[in-house]
N, C-alpha and C positions, 0 to 999 in steps of 0.2 A: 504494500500500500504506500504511495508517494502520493503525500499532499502540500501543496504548496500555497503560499500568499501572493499579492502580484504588486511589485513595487520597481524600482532600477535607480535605488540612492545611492549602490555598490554592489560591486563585484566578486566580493566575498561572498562565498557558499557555503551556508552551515547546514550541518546534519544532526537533526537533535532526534535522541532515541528516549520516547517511555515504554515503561510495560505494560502499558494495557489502555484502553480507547478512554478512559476517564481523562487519564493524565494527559493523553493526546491532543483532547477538545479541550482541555486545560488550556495547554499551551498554544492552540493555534487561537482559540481565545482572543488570549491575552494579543498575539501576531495582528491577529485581524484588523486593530485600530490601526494597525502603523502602514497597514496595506504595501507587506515586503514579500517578493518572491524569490530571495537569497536563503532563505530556509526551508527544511523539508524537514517535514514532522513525519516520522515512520515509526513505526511499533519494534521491538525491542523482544515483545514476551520478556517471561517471568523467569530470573535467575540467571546465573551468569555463565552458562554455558548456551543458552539463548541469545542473550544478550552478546555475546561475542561472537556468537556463528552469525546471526542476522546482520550486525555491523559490519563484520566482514563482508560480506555478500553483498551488500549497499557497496560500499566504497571498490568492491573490484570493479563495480561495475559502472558505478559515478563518480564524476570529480569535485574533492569538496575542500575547503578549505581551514575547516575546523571543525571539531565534533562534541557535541552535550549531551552529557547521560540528566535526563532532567524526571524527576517523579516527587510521589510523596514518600513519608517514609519518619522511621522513630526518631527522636531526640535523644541525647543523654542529659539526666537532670543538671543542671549549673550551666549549661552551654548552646540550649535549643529550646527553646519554650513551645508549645502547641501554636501553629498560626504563624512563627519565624521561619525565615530561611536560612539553611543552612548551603555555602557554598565550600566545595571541598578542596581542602589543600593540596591531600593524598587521596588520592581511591588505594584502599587496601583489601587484599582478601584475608578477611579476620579469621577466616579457620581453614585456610589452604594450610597445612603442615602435620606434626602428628604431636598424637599425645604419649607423652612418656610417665613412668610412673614415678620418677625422682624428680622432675621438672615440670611436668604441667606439659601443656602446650609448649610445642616449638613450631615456631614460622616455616615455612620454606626458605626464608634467608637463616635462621640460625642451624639450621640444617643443612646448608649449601648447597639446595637445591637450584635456586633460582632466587625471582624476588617477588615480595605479593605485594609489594609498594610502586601504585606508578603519582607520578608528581604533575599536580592540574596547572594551569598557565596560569603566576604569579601576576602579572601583568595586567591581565586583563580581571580576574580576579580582585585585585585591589579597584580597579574603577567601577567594577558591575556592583560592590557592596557597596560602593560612594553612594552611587546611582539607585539602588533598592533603598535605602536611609532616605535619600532624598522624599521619595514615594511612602512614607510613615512606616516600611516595613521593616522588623528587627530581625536583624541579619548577621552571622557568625561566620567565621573563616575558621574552619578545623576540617579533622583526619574525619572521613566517611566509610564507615564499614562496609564490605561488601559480605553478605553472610547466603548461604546456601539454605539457612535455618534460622528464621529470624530467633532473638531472642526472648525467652518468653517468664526470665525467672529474676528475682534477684540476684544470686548465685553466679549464674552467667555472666552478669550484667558485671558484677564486681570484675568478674577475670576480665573479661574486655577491657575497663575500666583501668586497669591495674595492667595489662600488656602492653595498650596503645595509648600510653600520657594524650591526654587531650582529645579522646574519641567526642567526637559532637552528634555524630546522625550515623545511623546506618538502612540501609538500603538491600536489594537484590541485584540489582547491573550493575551499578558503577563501574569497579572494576572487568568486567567484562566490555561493556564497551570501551572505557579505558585500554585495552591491551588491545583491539581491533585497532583501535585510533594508532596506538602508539607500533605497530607493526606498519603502518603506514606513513607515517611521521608528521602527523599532524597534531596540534594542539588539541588539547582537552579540559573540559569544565564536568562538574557534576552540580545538580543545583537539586537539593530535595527541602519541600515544603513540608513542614513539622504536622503529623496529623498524631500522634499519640509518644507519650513517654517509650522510654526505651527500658526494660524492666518484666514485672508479673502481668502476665497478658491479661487483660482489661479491658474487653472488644468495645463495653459498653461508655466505657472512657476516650473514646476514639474521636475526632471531630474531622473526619476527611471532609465533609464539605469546606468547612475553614481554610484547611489543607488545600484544598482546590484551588480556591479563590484568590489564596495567597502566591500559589504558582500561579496563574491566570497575571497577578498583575507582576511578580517576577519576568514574566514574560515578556508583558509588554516594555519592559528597558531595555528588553539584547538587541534589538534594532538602533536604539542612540548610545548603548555603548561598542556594539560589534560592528 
């Protein structure tokens, strides 16, 4: 599915991925005032080996100029409030590695496998939080978990907490599209709109419409800062 907006204020083409048609209409939403057709809102599916086979599969086949994992997604308490944006430093994969019985979790870098940390564009990231502040929206720059299994306990929550210093938000693609983008070498952002604490799952505690809304107008900024 390729959807587009119809504008030509630049030639920069971005490729932003959600996981599923909420977050999609979310974001083309938000697109719609600015009337741009340098972005392409395509679906992503759930989890990060979706999320990285589908982005791949986009970018063999189109030319883009930068790419956003954008959806909703949990906070960590002190650093993402329900309704904030959270925009990511790092996409990490918080449980690519193994468990051992002396040490707990080990990453895929302290095991020497590889790395589960890719790094978002500093740059532009510094101007898109100017720009979301400006818009009354409260907005965080931290590490974005990419998890295969959201977390649903306190327990969990602490070891996350206590692995990755300063986890803000975690999500299911990030890191997946992150590593399509970065196998291409193109820039990458993650932007996730806070719709429940990160913690004892609490469905009934949950506020994705807020969640929506708040991406919806996150959205509308990537046009005057991208």
């Amino acid at each position: 599915m390729n959807t587009s907006i119809h504008s030509h204020s630049s030639s920069k083409r971005i490729l932003i991925m959600t996981a599923v048609e909420a977050e999609r209409e979310a974001v083309l939403q938000g697109l719609s005032a600015r009337g741009e057709d340098r972005f392409s809102v395509q679906l992503a599916g759930v989890g990060p080996a979706s999320a990285a086979a589908r982005t791949t599969s986009i970018l063999a086949k189109e030319s883009f100029d930068m790419v956003i994992s954008a959806g909703i997604g949990g906070g960590f308490s002190g650093y993402a409030e329900i309704g904030s944006i959270v925009l990511a430093s790092q996409m990490i994969a918080a449980d690519l590695g193994s468990e051992t019985p002396d040490h707990g979790f080990l990453s895929v870098d302290e095991l020497g496998f590889g790395s589960s940390v890719i790094q978002a564009d500093t740059v532009y990231n510094g101007s898109l939080a100017s720009a979301i502040q400006l818009k009354g929206l409260a907005v965080h720059i931290g590490p974005v978990l990419t998890v295969s299994t959201t977390t649903g306990s306190a327990e969990s929550t602490a070891r996350l907490a206590e692995h990755i210093p300063g986890a803000s938000a975690e999500g299911m693609e990030g890191y997946g599209v992150a590593l399509a983008a970065h196998y291409f070498h193109l820039p990458v952002l993650e932007i996730r709109a806070i719709s429940n604490r990160v913690g004892p799952r609490d469905r009934s505690s949950w506020r994705i419409p807020d969640a929506l809304q708040a991406l919806t107008k996150a959205s509308s900024i990537l046009p005057e800062v991208l």
